[in-house]
CHARMM internal coordinates of N, CA and C (Angstrom, degrees):
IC EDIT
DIST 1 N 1 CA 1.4510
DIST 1 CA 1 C 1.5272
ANGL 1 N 1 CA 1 C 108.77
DIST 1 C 2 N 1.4412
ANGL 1 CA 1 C 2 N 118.81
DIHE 1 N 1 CA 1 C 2 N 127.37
DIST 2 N 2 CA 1.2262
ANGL 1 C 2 N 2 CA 111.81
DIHE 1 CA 1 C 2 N 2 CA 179.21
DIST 2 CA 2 C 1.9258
ANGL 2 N 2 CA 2 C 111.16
DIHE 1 C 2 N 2 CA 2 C -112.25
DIST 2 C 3 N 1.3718
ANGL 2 CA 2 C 3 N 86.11
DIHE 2 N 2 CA 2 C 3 N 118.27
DIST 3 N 3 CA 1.7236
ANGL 2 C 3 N 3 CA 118.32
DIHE 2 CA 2 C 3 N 3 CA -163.70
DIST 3 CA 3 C 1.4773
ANGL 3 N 3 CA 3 C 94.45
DIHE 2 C 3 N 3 CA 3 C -69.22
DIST 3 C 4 N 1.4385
ANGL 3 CA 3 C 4 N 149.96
DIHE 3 N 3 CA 3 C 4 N -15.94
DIST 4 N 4 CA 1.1882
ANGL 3 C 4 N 4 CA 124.05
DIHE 3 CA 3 C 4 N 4 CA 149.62
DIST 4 CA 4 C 1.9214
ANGL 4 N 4 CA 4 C 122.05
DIHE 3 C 4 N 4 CA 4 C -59.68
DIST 4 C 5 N 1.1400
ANGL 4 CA 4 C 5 N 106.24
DIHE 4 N 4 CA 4 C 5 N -22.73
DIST 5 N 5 CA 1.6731
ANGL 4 C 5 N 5 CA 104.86
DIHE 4 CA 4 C 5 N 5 CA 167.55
DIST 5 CA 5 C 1.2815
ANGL 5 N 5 CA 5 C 117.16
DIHE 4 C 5 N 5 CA 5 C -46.15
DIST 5 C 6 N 1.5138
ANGL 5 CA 5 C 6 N 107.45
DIHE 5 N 5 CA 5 C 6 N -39.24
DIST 6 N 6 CA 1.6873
ANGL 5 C 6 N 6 CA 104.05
DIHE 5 CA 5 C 6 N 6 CA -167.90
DIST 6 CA 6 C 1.2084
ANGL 6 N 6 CA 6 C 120.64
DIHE 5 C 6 N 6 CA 6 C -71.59
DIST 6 C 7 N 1.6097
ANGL 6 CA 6 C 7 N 123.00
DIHE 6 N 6 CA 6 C 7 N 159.43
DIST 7 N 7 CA 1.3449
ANGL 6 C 7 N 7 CA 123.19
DIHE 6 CA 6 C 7 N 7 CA -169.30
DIST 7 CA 7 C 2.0666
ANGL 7 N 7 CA 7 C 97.03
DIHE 6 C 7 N 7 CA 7 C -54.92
DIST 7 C 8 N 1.2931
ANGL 7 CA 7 C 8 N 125.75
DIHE 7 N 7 CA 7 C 8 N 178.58
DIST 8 N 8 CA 1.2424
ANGL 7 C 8 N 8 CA 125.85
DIHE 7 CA 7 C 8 N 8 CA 168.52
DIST 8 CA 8 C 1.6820
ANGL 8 N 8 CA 8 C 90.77
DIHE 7 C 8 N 8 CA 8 C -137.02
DIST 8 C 9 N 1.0182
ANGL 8 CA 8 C 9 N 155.44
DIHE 8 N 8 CA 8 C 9 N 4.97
DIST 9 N 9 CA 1.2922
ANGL 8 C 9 N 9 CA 154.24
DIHE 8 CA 8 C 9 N 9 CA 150.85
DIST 9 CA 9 C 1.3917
ANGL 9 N 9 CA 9 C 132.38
DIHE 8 C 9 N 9 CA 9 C -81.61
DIST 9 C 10 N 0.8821
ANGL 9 CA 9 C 10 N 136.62
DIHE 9 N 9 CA 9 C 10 N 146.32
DIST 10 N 10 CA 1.9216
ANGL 9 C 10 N 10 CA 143.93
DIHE 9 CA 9 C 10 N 10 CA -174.67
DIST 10 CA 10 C 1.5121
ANGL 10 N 10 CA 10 C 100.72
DIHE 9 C 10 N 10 CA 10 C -122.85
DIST 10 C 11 N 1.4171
ANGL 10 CA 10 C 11 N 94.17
DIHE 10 N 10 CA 10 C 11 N 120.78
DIST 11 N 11 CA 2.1864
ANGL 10 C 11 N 11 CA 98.49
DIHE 10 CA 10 C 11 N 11 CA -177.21
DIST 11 CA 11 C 1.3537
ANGL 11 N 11 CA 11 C 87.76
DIHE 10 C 11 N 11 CA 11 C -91.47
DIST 11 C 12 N 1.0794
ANGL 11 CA 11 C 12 N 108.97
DIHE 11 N 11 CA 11 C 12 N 96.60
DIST 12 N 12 CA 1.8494
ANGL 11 C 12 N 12 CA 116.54
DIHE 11 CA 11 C 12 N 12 CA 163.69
DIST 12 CA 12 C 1.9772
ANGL 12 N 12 CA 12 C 109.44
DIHE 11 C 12 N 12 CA 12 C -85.23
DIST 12 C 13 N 1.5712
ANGL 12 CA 12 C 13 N 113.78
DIHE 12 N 12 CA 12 C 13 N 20.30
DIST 13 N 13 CA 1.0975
ANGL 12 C 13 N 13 CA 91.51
DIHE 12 CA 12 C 13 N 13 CA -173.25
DIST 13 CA 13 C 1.6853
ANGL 13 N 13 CA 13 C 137.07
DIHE 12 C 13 N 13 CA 13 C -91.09
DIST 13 C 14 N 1.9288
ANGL 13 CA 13 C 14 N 80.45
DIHE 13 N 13 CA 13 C 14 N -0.89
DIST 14 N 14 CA 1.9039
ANGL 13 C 14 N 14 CA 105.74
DIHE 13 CA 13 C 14 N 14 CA 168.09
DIST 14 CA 14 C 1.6613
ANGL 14 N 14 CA 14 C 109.87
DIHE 13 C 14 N 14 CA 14 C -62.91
DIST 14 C 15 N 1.4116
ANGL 14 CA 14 C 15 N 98.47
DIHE 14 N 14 CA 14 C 15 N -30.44
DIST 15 N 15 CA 1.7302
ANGL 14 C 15 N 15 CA 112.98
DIHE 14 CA 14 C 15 N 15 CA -155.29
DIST 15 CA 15 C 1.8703
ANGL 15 N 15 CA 15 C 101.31
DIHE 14 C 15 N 15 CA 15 C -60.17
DIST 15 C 16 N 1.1561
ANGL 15 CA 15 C 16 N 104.57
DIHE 15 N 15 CA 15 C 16 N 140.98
DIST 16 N 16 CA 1.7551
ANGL 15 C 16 N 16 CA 105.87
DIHE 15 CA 15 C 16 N 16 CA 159.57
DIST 16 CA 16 C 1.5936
ANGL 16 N 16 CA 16 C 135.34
DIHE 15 C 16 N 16 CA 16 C -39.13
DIST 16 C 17 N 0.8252
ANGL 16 CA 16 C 17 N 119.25
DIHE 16 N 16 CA 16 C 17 N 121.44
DIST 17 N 17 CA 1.7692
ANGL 16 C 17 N 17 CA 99.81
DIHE 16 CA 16 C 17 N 17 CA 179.30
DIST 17 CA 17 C 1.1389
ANGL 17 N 17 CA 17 C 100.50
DIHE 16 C 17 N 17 CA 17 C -76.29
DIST 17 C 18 N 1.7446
ANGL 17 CA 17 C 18 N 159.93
DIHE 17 N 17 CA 17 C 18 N -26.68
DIST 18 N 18 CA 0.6207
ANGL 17 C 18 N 18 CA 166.48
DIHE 17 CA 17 C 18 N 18 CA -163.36
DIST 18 CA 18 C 1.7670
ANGL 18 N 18 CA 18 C 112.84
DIHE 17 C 18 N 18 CA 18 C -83.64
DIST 18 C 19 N 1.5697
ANGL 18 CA 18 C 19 N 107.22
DIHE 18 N 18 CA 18 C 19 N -44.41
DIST 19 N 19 CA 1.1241
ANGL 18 C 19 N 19 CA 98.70
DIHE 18 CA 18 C 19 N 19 CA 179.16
DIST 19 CA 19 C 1.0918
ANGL 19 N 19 CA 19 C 138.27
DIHE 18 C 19 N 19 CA 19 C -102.38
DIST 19 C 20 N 1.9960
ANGL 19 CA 19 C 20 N 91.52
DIHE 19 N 19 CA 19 C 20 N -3.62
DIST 20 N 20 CA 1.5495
ANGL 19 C 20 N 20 CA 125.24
DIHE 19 CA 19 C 20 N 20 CA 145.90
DIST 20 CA 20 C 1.5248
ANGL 20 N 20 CA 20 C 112.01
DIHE 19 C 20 N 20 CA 20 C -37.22
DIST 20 C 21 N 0.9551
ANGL 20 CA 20 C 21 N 111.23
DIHE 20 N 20 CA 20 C 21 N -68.86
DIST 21 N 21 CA 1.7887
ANGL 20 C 21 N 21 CA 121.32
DIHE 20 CA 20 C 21 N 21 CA -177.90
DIST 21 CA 21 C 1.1379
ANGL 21 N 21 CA 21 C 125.86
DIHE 20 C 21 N 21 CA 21 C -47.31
DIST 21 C 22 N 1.3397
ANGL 21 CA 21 C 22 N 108.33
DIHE 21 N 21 CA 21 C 22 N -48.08
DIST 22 N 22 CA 1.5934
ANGL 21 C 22 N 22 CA 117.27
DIHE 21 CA 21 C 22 N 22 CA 173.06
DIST 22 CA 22 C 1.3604
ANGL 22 N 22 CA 22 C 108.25
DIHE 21 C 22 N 22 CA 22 C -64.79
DIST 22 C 23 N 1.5686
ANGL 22 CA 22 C 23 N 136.76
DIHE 22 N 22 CA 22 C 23 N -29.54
DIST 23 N 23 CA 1.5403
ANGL 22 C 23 N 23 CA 148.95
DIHE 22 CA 22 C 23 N 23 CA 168.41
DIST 23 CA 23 C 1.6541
ANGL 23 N 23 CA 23 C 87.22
DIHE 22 C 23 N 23 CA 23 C -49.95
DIST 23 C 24 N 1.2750
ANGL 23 CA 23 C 24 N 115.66
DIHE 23 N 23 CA 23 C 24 N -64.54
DIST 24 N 24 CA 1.7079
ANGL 23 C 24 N 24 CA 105.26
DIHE 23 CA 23 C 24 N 24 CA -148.39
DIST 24 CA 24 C 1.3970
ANGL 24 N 24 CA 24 C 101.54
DIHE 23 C 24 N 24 CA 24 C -82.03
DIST 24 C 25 N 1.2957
ANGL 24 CA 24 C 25 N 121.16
DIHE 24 N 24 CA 24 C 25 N -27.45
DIST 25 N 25 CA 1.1348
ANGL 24 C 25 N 25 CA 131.46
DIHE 24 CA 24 C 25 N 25 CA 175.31
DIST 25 CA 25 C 1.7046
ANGL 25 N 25 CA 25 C 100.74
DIHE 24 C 25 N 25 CA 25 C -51.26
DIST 25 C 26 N 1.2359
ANGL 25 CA 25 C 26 N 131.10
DIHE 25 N 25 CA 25 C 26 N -64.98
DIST 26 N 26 CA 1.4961
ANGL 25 C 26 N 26 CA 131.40
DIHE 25 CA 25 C 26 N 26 CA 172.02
DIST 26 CA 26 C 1.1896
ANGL 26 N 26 CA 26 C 103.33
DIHE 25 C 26 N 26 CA 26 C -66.46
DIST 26 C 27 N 1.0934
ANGL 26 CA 26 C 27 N 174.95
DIHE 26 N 26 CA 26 C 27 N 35.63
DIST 27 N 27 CA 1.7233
ANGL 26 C 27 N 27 CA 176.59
DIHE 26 CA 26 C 27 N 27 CA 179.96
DIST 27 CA 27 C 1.8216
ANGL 27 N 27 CA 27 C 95.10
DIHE 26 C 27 N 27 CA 27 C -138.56
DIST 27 C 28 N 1.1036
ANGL 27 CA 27 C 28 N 125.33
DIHE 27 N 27 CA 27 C 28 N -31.24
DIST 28 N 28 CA 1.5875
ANGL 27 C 28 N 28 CA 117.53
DIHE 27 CA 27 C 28 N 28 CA 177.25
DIST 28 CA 28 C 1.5550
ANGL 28 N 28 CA 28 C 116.23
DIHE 27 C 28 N 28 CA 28 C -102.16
DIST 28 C 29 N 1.4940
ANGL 28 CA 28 C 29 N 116.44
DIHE 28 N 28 CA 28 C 29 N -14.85
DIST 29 N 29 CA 1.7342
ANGL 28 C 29 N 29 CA 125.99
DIHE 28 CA 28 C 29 N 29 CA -168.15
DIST 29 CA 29 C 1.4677
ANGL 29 N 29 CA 29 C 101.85
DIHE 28 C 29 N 29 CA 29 C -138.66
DIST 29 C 30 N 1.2789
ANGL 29 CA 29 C 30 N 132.40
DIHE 29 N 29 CA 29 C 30 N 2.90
DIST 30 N 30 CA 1.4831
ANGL 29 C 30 N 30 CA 121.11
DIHE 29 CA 29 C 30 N 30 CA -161.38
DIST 30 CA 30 C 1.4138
ANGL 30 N 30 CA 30 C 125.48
DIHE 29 C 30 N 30 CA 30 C 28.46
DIST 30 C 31 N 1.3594
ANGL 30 CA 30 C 31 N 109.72
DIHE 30 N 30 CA 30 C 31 N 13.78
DIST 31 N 31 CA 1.7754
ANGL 30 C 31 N 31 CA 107.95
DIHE 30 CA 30 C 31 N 31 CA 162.76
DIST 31 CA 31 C 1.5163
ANGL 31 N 31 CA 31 C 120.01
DIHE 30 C 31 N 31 CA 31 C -109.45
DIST 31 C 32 N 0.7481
ANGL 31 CA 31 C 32 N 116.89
DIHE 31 N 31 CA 31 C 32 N -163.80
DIST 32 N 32 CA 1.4811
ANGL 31 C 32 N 32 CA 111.55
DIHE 31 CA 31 C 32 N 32 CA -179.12
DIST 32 CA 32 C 2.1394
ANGL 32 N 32 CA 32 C 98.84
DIHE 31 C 32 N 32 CA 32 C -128.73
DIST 32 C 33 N 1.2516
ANGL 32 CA 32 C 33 N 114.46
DIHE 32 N 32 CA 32 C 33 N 170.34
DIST 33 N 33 CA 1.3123
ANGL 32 C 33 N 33 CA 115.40
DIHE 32 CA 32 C 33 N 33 CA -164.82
DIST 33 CA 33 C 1.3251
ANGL 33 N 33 CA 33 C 98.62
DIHE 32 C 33 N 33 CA 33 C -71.98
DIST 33 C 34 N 1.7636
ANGL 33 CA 33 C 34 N 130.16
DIHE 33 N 33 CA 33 C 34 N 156.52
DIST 34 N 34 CA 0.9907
ANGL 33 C 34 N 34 CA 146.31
DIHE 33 CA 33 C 34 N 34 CA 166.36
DIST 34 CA 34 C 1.0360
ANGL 34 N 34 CA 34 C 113.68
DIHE 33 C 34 N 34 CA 34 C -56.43
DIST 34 C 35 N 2.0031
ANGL 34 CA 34 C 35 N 127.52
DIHE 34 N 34 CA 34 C 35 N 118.05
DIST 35 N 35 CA 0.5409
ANGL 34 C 35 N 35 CA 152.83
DIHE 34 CA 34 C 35 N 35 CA 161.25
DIST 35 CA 35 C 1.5252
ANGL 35 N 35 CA 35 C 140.65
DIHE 34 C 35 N 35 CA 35 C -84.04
DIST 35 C 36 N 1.4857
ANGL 35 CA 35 C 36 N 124.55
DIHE 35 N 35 CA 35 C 36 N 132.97
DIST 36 N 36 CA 1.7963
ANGL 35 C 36 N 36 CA 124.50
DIHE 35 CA 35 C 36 N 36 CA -163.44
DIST 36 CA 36 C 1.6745
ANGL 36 N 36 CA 36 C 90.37
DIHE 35 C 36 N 36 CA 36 C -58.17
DIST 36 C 37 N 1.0946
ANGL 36 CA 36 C 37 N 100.57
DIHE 36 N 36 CA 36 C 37 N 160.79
DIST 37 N 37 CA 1.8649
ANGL 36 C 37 N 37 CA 118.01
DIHE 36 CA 36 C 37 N 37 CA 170.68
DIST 37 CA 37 C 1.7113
ANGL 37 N 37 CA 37 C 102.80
DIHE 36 C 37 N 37 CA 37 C -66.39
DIST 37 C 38 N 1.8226
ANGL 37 CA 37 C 38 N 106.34
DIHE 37 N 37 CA 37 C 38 N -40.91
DIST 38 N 38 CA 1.5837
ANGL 37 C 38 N 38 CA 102.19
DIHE 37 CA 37 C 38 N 38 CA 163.10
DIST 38 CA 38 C 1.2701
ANGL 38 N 38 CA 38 C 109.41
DIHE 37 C 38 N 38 CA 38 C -121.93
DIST 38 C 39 N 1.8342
ANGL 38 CA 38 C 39 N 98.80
DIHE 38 N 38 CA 38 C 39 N 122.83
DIST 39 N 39 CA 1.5704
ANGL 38 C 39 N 39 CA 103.73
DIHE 38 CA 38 C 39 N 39 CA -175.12
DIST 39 CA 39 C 1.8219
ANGL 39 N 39 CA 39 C 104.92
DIHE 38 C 39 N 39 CA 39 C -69.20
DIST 39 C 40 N 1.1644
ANGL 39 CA 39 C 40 N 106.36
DIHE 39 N 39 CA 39 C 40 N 136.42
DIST 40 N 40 CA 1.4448
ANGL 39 C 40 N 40 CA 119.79
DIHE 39 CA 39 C 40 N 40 CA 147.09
DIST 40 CA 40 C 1.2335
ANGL 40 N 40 CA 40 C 129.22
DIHE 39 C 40 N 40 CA 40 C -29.09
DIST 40 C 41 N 1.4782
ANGL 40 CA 40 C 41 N 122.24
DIHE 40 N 40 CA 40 C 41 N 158.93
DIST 41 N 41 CA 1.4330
ANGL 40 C 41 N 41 CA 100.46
DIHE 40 CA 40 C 41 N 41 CA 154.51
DIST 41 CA 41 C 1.6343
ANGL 41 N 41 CA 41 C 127.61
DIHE 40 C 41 N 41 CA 41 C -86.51
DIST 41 C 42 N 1.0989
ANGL 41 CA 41 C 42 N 110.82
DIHE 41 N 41 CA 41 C 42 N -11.59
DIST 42 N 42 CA 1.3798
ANGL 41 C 42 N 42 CA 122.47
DIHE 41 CA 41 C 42 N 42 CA 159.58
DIST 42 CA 42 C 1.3705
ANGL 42 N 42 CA 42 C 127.67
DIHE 41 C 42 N 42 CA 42 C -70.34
DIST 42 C 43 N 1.2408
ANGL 42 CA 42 C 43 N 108.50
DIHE 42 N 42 CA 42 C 43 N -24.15
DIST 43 N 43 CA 1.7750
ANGL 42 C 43 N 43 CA 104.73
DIHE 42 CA 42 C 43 N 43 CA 157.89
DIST 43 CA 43 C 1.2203
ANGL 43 N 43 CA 43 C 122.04
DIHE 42 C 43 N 43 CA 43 C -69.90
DIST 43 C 44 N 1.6737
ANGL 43 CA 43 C 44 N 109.82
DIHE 43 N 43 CA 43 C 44 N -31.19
DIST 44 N 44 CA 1.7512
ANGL 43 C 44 N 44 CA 119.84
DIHE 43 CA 43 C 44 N 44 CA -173.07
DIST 44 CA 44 C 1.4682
ANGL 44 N 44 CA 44 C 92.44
DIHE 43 C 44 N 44 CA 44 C -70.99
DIST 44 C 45 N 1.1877
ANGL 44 CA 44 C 45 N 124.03
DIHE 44 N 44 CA 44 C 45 N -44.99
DIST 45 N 45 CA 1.7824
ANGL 44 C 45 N 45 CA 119.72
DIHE 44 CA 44 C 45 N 45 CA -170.74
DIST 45 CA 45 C 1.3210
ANGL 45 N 45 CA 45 C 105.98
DIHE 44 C 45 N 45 CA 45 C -53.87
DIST 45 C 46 N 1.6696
ANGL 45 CA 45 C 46 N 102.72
DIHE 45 N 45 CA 45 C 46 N -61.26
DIST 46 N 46 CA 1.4322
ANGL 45 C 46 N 46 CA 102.46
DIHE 45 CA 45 C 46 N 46 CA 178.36
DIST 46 CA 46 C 1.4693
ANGL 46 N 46 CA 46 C 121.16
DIHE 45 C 46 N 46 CA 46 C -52.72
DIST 46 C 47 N 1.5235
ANGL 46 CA 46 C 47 N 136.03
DIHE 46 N 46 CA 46 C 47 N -35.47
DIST 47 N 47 CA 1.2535
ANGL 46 C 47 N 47 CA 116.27
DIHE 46 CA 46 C 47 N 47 CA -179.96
DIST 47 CA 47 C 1.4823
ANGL 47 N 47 CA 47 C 96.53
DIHE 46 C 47 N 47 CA 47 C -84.18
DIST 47 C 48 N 1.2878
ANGL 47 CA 47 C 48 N 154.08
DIHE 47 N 47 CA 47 C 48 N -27.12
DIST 48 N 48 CA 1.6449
ANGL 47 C 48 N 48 CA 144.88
DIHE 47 CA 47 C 48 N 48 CA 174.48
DIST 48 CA 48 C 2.1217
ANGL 48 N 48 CA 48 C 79.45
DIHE 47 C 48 N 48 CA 48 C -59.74
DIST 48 C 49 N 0.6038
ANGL 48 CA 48 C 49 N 144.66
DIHE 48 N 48 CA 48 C 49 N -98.47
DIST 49 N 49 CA 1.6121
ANGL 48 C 49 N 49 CA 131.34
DIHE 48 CA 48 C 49 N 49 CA -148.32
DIST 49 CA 49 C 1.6294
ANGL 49 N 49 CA 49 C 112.43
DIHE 48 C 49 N 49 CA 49 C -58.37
DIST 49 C 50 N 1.2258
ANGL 49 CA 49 C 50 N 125.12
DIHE 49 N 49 CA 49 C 50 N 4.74
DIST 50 N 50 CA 1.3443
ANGL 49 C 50 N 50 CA 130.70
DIHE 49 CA 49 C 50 N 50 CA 178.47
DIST 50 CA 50 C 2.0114
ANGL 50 N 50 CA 50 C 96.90
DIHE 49 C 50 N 50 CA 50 C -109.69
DIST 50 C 51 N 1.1581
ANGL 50 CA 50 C 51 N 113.12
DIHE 50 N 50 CA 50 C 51 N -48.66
DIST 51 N 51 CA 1.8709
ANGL 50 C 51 N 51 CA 107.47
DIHE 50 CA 50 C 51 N 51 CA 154.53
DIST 51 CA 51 C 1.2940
ANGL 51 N 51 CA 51 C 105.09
DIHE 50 C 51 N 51 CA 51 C -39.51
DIST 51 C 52 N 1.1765
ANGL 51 CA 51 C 52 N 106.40
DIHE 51 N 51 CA 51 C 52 N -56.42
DIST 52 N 52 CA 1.7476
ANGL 51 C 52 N 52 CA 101.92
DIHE 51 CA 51 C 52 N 52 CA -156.09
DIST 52 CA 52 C 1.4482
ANGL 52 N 52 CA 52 C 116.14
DIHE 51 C 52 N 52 CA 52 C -83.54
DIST 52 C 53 N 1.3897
ANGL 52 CA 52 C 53 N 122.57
DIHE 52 N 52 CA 52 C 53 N -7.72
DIST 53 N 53 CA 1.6180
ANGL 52 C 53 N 53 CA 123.26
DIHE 52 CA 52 C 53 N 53 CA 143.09
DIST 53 CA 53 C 1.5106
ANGL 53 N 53 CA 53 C 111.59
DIHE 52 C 53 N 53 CA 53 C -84.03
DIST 53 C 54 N 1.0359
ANGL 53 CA 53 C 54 N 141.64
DIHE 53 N 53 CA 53 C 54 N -27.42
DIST 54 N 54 CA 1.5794
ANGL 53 C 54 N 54 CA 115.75
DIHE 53 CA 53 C 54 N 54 CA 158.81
DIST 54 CA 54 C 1.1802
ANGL 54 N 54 CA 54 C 126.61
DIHE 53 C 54 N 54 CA 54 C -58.72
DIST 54 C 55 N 1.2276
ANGL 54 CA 54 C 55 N 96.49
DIHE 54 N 54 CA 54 C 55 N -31.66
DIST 55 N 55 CA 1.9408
ANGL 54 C 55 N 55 CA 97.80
DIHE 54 CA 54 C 55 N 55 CA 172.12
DIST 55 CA 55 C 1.3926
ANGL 55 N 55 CA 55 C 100.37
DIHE 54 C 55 N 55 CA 55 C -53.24
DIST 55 C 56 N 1.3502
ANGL 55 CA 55 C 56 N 116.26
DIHE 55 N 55 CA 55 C 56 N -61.32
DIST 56 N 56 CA 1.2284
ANGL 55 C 56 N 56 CA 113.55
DIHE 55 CA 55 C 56 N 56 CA -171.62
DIST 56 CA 56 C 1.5402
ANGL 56 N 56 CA 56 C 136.15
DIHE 55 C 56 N 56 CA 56 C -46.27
DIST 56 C 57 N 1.0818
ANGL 56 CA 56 C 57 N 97.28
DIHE 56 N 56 CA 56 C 57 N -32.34
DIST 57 N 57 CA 1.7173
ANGL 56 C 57 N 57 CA 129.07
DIHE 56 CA 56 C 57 N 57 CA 174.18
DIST 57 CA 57 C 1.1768
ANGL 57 N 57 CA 57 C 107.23
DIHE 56 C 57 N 57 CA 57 C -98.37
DIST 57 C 58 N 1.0909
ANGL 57 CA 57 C 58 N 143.60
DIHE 57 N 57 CA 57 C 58 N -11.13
DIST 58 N 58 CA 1.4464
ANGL 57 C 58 N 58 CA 140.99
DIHE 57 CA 57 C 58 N 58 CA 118.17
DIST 58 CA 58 C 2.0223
ANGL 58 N 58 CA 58 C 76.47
DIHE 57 C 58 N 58 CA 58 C 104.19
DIST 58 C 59 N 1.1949
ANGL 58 CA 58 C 59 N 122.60
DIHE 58 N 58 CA 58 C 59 N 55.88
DIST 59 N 59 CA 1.5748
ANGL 58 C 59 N 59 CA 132.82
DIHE 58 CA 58 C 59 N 59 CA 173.50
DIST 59 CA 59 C 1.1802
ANGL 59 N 59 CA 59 C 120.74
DIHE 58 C 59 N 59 CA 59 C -109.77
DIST 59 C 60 N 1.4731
ANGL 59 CA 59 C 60 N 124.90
DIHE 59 N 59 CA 59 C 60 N 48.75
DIST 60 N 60 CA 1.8088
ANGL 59 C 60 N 60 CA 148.06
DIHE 59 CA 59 C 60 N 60 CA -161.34
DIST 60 CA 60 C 1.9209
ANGL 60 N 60 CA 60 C 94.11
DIHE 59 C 60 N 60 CA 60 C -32.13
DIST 60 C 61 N 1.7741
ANGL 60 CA 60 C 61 N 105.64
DIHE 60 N 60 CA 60 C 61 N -59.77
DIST 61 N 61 CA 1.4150
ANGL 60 C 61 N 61 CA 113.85
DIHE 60 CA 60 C 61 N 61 CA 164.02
DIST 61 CA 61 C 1.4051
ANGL 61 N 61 CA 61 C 114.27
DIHE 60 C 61 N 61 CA 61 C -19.69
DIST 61 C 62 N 1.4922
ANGL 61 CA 61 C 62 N 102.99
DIHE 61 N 61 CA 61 C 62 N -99.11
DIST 62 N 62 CA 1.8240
ANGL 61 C 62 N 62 CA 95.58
DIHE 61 CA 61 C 62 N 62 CA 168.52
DIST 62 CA 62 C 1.3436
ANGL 62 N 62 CA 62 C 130.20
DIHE 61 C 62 N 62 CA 62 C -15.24
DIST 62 C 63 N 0.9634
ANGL 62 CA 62 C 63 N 119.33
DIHE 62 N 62 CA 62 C 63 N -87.92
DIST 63 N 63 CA 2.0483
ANGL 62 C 63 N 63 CA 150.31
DIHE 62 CA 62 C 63 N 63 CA 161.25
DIST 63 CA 63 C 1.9488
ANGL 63 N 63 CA 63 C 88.39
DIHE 62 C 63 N 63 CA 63 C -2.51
DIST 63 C 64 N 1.6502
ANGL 63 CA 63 C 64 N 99.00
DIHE 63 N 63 CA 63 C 64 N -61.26
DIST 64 N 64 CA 1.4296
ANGL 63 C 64 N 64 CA 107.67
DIHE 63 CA 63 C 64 N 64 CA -178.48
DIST 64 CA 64 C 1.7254
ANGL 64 N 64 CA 64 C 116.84
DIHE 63 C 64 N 64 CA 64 C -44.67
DIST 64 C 65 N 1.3126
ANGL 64 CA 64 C 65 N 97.79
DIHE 64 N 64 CA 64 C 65 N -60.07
DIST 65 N 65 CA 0.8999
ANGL 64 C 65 N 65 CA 113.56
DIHE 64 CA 64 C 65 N 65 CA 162.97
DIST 65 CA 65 C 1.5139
ANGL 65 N 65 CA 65 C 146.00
DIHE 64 C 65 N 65 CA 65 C -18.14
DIST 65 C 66 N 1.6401
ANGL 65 CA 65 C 66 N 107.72
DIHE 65 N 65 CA 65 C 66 N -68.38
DIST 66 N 66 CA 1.5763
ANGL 65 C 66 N 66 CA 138.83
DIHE 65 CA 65 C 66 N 66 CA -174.91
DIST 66 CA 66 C 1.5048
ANGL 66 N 66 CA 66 C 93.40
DIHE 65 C 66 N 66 CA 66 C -74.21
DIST 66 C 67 N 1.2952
ANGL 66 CA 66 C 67 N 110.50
DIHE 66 N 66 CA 66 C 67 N -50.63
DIST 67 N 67 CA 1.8152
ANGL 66 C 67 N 67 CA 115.78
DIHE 66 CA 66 C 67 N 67 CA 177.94
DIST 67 CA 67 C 1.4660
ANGL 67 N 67 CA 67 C 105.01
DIHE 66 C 67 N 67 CA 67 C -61.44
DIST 67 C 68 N 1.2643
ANGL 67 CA 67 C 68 N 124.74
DIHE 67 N 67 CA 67 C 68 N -60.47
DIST 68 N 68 CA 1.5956
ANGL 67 C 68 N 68 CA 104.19
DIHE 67 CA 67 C 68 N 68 CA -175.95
DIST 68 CA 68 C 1.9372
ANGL 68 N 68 CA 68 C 107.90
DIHE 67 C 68 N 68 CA 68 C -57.55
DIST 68 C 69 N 1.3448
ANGL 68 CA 68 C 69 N 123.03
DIHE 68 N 68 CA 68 C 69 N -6.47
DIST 69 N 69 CA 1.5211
ANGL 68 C 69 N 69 CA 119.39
DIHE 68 CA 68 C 69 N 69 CA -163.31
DIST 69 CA 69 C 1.6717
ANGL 69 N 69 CA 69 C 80.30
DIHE 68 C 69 N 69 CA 69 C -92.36
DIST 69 C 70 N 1.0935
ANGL 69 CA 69 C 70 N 132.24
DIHE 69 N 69 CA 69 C 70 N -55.58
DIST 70 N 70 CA 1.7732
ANGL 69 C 70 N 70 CA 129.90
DIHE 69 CA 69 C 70 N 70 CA -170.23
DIST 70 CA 70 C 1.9660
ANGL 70 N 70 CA 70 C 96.11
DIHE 69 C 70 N 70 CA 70 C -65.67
DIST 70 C 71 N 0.8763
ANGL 70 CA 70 C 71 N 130.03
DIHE 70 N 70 CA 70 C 71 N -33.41
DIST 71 N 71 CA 1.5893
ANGL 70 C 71 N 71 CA 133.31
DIHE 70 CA 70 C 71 N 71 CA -172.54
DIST 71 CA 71 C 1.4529
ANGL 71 N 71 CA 71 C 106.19
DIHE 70 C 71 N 71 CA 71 C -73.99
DIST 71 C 72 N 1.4326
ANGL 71 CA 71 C 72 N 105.94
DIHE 71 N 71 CA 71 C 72 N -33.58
DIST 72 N 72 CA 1.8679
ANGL 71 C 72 N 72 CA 106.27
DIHE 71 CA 71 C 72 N 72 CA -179.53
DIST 72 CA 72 C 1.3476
ANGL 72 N 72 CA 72 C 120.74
DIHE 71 C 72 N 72 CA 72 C -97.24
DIST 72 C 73 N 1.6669
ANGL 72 CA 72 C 73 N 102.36
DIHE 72 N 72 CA 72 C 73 N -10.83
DIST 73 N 73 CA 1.5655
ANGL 72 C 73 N 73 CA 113.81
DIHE 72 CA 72 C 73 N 73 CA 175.36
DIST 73 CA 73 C 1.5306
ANGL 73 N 73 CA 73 C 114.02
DIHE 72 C 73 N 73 CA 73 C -82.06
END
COOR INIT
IC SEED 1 N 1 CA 1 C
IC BUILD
């Protein structure tokens, strides 16, 4: 199989901007953004759509991550 055939791009343009951010946001600090003492329900969405782009990106690390942030909330 010759691996220059394959696409070299990722259409991230389904992806969240929001949960985009929080990705790069952990890729530059290894934490994830500061969080209220009581999460919202809009933080819980946001980390269920920030899981669900690591899945995508296949970043178990991350994933680890977002789950210990719902486990401590």
């Amino acid at each position: 199989m010759d691996l220059r055939a394959l696409p070299q791009t990722l259409d991230l343009s389904q992806e969240d901007p929001d949960a985009f951010a929080v990705y790069t946001h952990w890729l530059y600090h290894t934490t994830l953004p500061v969080r209220a003492a009581k999460p919202s329900q809009e933080e819980n969405i946001l980390l269920a759509k920030s899981y669900a782009l690591g899945e995508m990106l296949m970043d178990c690390a991350f994933k680890n991550a977002v789950t210990d942030a719902f486990v401590v909330a």
